[in-house]
C-alpha positions in Angstrom: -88.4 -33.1 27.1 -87.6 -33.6 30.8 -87.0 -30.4 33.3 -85.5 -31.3 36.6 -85.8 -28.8 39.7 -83.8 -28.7 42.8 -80.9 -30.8 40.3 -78.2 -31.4 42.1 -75.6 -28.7 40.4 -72.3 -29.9 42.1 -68.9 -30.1 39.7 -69.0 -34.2 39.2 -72.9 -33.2 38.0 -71.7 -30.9 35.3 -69.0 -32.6 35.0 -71.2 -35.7 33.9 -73.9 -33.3 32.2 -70.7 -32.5 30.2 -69.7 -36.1 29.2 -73.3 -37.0 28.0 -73.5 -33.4 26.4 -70.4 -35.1 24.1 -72.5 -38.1 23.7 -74.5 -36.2 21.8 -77.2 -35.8 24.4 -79.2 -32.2 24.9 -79.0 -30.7 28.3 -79.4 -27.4 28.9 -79.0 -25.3 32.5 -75.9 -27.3 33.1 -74.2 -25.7 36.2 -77.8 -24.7 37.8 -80.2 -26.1 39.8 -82.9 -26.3 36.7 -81.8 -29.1 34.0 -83.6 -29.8 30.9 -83.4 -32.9 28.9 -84.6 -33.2 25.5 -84.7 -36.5 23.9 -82.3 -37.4 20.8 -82.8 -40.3 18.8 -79.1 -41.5 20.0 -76.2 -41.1 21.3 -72.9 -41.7 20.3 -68.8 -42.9 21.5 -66.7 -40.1 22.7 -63.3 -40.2 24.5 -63.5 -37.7 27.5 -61.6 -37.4 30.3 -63.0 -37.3 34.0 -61.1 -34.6 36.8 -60.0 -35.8 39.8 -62.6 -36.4 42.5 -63.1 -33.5 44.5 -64.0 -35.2 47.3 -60.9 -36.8 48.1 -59.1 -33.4 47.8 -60.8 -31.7 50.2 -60.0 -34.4 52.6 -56.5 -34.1 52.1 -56.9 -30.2 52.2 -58.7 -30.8 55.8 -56.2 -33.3 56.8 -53.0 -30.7 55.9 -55.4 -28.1 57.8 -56.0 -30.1 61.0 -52.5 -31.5 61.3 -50.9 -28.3 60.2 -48.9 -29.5 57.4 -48.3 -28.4 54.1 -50.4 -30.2 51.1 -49.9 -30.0 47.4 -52.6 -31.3 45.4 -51.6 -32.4 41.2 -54.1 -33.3 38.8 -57.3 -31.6 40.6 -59.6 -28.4 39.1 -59.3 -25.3 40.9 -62.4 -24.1 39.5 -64.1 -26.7 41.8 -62.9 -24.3 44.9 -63.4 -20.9 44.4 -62.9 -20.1 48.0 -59.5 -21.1 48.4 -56.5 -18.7 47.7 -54.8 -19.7 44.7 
């Protein structure tokens, strides 16, 4: 068993914690800044999906804000942004 502090808790982390949790890997704290790994004796396929990278939509979002246009972002997680107005 493996406890990481001060993890890095951002969406594409959980969002991977997620994937390998489908693996059939056993992580616990996902979300938080305290992780713990506990070994399995293996891991196994899956088909999972990965969300847009939320990187690139805040660019766009900044780029509609400094040019004052309008922006319409498909295919993203508004979960990811709970400070902007839905």
């Amino acid at each position: 068993t493996s406890t990481l502090t001060n993890a890095a808790c951002e969406p594409h982390v959980q969002e991977f914690c997620q994937f390998m949790v489908k693996l059939g890997a056993k992580i616990e704290g996902i979300g938080t800044s305290r992780l713990t790994v506990t070994g399995v004796p293996s891991l196994k396929g899956a088909t999972f999906s990965f969300t847009e990278d939320f990187h690139e939509v805040v660019t766009f979002l900044a780029l509609g804000a400094i040019t004052g246009g309008a922006i319409k972002i498909k295919n993203s997680s508004p979960d990811v942004f709970p400070l902007l107005d839905r």
